[in-house]
Structure formats: structure tokens, C-alpha cells
N, CA, C and O of each residue as an XYZ file, in Angstrom:
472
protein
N      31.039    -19.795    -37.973
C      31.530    -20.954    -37.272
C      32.663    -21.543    -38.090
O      32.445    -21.788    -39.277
N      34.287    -21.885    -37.372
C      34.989    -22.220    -37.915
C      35.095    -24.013    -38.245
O      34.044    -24.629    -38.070
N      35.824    -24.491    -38.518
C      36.137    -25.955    -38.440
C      36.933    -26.214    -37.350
O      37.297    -27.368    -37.128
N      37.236    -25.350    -36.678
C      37.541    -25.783    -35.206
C      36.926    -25.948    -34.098
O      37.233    -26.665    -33.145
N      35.771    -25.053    -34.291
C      34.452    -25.213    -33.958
C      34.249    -26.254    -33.486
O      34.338    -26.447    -32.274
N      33.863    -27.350    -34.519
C      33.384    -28.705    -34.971
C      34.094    -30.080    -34.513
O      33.645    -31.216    -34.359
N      35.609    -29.427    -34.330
C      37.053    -30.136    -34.160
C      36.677    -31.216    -35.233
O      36.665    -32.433    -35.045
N      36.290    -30.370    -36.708
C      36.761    -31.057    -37.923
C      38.470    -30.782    -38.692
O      39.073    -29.708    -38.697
N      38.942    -32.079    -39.280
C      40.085    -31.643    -39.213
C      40.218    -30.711    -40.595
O      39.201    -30.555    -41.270
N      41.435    -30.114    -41.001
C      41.678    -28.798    -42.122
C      42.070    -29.455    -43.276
O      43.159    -29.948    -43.568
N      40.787    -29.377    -44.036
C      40.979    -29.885    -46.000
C      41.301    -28.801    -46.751
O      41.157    -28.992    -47.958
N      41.617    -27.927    -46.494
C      42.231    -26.832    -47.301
C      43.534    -26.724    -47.208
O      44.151    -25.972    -47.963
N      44.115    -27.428    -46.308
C      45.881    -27.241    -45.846
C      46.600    -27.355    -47.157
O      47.819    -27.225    -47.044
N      46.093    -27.596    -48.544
C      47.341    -27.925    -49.290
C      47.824    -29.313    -49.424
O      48.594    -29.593    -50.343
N      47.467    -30.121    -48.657
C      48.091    -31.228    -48.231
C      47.446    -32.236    -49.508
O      46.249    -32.516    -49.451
N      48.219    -32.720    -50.559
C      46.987    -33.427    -51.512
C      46.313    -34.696    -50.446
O      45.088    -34.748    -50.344
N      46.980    -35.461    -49.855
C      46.304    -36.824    -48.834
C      45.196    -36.071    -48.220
O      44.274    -36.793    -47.840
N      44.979    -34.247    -47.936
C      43.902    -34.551    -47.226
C      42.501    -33.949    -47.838
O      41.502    -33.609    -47.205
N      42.731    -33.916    -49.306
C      41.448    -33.450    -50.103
C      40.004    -34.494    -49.798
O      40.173    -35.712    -49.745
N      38.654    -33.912    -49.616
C      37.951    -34.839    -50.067
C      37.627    -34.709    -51.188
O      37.317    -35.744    -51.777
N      37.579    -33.728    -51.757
C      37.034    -33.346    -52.916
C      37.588    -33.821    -53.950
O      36.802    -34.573    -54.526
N      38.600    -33.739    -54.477
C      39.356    -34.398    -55.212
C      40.643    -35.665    -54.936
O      41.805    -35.485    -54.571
N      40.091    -36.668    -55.190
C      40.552    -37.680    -54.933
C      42.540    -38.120    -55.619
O      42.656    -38.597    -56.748
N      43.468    -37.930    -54.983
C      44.968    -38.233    -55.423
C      45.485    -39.314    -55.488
O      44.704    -40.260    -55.388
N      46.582    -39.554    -55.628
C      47.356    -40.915    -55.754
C      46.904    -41.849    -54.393
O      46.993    -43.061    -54.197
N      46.393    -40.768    -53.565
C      46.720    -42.266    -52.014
C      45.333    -42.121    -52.095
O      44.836    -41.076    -51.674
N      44.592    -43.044    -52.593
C      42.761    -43.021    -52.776
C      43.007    -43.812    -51.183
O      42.224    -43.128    -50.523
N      43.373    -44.423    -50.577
C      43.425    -45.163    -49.549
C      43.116    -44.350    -48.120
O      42.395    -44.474    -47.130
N      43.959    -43.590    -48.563
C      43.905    -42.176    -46.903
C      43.363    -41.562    -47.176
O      42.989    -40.894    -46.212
N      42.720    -41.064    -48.575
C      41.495    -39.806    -48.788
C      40.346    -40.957    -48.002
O      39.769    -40.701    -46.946
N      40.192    -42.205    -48.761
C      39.118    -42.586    -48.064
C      39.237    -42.643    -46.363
O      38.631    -41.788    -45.717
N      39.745    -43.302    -45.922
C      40.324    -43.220    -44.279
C      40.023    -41.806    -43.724
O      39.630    -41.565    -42.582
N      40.217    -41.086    -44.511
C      39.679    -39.311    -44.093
C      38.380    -39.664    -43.828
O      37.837    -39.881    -42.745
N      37.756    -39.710    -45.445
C      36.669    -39.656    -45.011
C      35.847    -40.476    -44.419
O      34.670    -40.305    -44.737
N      36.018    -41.156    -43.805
C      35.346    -42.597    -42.912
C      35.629    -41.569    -41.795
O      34.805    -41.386    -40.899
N      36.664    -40.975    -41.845
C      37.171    -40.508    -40.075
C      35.710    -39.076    -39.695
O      34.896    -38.849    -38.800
N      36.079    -38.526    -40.882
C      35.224    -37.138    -40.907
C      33.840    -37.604    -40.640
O      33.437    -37.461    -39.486
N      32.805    -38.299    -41.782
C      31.875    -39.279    -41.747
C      31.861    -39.716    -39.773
O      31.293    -38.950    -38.995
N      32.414    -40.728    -39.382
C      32.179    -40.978    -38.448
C      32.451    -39.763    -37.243
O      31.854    -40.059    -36.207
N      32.998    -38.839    -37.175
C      32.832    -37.438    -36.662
C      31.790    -36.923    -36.809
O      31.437    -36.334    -35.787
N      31.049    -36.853    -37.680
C      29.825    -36.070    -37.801
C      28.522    -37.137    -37.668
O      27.354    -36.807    -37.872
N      28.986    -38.525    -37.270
C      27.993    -39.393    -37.027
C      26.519    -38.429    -35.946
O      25.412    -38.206    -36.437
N      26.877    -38.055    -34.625
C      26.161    -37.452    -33.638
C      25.289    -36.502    -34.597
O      24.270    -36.262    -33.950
N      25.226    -35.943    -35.661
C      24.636    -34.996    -36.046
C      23.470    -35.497    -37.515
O      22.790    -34.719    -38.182
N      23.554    -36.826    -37.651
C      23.186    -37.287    -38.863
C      21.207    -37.557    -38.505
O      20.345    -37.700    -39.372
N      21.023    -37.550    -37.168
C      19.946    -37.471    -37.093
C      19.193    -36.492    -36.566
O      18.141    -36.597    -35.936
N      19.903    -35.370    -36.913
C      19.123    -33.936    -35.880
C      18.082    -33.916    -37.321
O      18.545    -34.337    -38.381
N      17.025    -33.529    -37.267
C      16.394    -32.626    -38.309
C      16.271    -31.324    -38.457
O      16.043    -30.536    -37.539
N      16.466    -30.953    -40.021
C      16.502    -29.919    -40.237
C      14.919    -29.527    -40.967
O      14.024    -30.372    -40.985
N      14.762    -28.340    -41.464
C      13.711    -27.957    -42.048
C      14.165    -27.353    -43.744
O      14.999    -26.449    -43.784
N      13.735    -27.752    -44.741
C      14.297    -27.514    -45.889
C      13.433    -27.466    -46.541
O      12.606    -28.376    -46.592
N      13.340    -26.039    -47.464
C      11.807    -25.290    -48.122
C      12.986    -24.475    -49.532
O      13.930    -23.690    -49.447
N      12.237    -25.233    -50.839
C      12.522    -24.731    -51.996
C      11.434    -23.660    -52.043
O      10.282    -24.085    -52.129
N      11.568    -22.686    -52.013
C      10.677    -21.347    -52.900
C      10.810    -21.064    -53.823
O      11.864    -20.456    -54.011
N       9.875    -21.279    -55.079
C       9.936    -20.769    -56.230
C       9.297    -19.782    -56.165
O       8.701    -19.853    -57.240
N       8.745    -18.314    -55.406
C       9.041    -17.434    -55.247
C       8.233    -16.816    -54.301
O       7.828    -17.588    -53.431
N       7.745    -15.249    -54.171
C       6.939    -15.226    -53.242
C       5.765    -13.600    -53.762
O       5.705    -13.189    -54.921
N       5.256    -13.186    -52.985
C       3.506    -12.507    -53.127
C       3.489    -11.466    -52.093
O       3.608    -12.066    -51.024
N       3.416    -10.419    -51.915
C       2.280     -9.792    -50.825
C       0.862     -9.511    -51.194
O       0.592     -8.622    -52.002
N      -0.055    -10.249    -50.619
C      -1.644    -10.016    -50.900
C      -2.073     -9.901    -49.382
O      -1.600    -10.398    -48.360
N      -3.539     -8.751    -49.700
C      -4.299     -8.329    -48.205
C      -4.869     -9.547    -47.745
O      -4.952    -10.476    -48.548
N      -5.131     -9.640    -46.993
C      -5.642    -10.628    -46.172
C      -7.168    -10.480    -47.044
O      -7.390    -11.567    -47.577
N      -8.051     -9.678    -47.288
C      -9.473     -9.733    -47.702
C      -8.863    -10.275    -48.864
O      -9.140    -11.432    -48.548
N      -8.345    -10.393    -49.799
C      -8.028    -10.564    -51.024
C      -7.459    -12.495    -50.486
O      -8.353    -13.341    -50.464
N      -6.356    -12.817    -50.209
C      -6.360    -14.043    -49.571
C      -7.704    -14.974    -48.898
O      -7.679    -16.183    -49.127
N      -8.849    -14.422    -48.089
C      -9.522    -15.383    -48.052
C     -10.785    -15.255    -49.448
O     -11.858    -15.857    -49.457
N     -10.263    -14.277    -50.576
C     -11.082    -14.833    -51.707
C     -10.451    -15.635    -52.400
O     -11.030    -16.046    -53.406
N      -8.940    -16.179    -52.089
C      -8.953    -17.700    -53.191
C      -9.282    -19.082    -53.495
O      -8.778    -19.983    -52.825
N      -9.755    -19.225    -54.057
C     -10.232    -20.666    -54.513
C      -9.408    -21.236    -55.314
O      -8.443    -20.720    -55.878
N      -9.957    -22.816    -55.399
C      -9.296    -23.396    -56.580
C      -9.385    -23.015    -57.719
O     -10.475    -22.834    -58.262
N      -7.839    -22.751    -58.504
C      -7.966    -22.232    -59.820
C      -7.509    -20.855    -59.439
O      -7.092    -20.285    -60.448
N      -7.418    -20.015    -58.244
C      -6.506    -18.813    -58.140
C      -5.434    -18.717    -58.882
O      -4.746    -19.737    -58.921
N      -5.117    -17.918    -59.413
C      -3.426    -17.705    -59.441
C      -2.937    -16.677    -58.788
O      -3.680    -15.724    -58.554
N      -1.781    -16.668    -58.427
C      -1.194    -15.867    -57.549
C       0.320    -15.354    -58.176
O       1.343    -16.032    -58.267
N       0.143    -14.143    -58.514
C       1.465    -13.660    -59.111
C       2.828    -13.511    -58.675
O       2.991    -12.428    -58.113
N       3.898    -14.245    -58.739
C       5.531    -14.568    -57.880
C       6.183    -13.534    -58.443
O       6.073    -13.080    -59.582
N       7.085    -13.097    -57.274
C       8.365    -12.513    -58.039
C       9.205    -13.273    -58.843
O      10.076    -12.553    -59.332
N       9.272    -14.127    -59.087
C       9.986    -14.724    -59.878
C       9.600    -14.911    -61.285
O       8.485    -14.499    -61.605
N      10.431    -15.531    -62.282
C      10.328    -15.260    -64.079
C      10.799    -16.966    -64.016
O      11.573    -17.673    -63.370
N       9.466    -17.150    -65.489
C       9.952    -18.975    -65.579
C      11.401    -18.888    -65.900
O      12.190    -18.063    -66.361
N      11.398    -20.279    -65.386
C      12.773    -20.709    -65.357
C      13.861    -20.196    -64.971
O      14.976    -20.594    -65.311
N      13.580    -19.094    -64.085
C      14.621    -18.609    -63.014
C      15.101    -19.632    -61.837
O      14.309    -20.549    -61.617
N      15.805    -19.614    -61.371
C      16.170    -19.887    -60.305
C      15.477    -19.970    -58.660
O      15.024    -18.958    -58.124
N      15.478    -21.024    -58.132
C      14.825    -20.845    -56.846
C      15.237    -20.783    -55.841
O      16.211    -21.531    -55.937
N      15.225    -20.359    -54.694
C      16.233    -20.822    -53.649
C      15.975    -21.781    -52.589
O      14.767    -21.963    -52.437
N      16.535    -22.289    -51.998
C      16.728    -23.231    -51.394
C      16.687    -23.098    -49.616
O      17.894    -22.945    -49.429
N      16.194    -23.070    -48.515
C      16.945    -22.843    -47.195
C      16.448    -24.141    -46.542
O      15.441    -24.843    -46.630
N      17.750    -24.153    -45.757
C      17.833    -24.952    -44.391
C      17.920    -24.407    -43.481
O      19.017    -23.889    -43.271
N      16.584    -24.184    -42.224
C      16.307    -23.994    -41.413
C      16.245    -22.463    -41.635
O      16.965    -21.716    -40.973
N      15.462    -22.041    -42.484
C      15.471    -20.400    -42.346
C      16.964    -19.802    -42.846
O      17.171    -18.655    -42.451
N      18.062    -20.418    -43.674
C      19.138    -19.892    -43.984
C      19.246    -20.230    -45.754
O      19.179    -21.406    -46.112
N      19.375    -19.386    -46.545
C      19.327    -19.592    -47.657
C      21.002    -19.881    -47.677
O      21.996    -19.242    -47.329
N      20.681    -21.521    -48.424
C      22.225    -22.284    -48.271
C      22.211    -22.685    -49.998
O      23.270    -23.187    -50.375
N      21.218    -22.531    -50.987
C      21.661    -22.512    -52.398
C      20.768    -22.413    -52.814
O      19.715    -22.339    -52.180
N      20.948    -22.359    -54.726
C      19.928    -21.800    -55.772
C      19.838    -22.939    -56.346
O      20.850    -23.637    -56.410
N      18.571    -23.407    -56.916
C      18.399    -24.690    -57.723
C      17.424    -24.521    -59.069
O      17.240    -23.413    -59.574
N      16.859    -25.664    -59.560
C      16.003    -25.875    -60.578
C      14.711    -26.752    -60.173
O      14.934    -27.836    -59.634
N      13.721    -26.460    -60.336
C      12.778    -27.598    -60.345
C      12.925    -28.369    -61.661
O      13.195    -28.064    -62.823
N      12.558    -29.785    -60.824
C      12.588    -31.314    -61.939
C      11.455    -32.267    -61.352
O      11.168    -32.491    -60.177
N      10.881    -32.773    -62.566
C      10.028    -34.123    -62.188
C      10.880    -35.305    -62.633
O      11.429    -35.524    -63.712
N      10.840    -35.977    -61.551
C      11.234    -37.353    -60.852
C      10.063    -38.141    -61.150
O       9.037    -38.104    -60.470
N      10.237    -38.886    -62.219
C       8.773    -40.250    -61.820
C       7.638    -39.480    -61.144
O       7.330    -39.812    -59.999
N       6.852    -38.270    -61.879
C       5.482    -37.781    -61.841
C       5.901    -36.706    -60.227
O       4.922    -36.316    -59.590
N       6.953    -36.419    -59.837
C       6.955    -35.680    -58.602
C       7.962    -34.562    -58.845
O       8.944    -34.752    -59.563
N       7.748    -33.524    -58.314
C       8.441    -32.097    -58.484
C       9.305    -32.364    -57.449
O       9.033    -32.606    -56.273
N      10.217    -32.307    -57.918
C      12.096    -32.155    -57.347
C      12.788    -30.809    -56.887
O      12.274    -29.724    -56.617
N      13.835    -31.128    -56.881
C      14.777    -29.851    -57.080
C      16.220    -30.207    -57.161
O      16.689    -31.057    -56.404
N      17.115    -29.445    -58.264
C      18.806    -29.885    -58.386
C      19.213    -28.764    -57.944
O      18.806    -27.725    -58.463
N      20.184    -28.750    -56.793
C      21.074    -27.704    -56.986
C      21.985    -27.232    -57.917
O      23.078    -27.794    -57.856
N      21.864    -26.337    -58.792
C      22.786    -25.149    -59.112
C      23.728    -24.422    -58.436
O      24.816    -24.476    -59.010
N      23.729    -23.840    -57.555
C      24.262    -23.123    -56.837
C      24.591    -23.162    -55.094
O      23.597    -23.182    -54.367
N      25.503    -23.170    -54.660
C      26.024    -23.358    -53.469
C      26.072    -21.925    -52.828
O      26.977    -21.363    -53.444
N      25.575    -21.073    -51.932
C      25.458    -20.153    -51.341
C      26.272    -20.048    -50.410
O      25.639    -20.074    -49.354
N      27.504    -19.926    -50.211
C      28.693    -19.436    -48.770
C      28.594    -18.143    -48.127
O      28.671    -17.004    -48.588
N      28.373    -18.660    -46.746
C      28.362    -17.786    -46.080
C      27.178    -16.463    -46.467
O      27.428    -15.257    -46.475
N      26.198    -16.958    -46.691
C      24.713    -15.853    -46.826
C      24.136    -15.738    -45.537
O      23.987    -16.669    -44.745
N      23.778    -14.403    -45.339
C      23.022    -13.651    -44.561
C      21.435    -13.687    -44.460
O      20.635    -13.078    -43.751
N      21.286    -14.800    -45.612
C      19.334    -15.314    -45.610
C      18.736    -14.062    -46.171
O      17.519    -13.977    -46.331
């Protein structure tokens, strides 16, 4: 899906006034962009999405699954302190870290995933 798609307007043109990302001499019209963009994408700010960090995953038989109890462990493909990934709505959109927040397991993104195939 392009940005025409969206009839968002083109931040890659080169144009320094129309970066969001990096902010230039006219902080005035970057912001004005983004109020414009922002209020363009207003219609979409309340769809929900579905968003699932996996820190990793298992194949076990089903007879073997209804013997776990509390205190199972279950062996991941994954290695501490690797990387986890991230999807929205069934699309792996980046790689992160788990973090505790005030006694609760988090997650930071690391990594931005373009254009993945999930």
C-alpha cells in the first residue's frame, strides 16, 4: 500500500519544510504538517488493532500439553536476551526487548520491520 493510497501527503520529496522526522529551520510548517497529517489520520485512531509480543514459541503433543501444571516449563526457541518480535494484527511490524515498568513486563522497540511478509 502506497501513500497515495491513504491520500497522505509525500515526506520523502526532499523538500526540508516537509520532514516529520527531522525538524528544520521552519519548525512552524513542519508542525502545520503535522497537525494536517495527525488530523488526516484522525478516522483511523480508533479502529483496534491486536498487538502480541512473543518471546518465543514450542511445538508440544497435545497428551503432553494437557500434562502441564503449575511450575511446567516449556522450552522456546528463543536464547535469553534475544530479541522478540512484535505483531500487529498477525503482521510482524518489529523486534523489541522486554522491560519492567513499576512491577509490570513491558516491551521497547529495537527494531522497525519494513515491509515483512510475517
Amino acid at each position: 500500500m502506497s501513500t497515495s493510497d491513504l491520500n497522505l501527503p509525500e515526506l520523502s520529496s526532499g523538500d526540508p519544510g516537509t520532514s516529520l522526522m527531522t525538524p528544520r529551520a521552519s519548525e512552524p510548517e513542519t508542525m502545520d504538517l503535522r497537525d494536517k497529517v495527525a488530523a488526516d489520520l484522525k478516522p483511523v485512531f480508533d479502529v483496534p488493532v491486536s498487538v502480541q509480543a512473543v518471546i518465543g514459541r514450542t511445538t508440544i503433543e497435545v497428551s503432553n500439553l494437557l500434562r502441564l501444571g503449575p511450575g511446567s516449563v516449556l522450552e522456546l526457541d528463543r536464547r535469553v536476551g534475544e530479541a522478540i518480535d512484535i505483531y500487529v494484527n498477525s503482521r510482524l511490524v518489529a523486534r523489541g526487548e522486554v522491560v519492567v515498568v513499576d512491577d509490570r513486563l513491558g516491551v521497547t522497540m529495537t527494531e522497525i520491520i519494513k515491509n515483512s511478509d510475517g
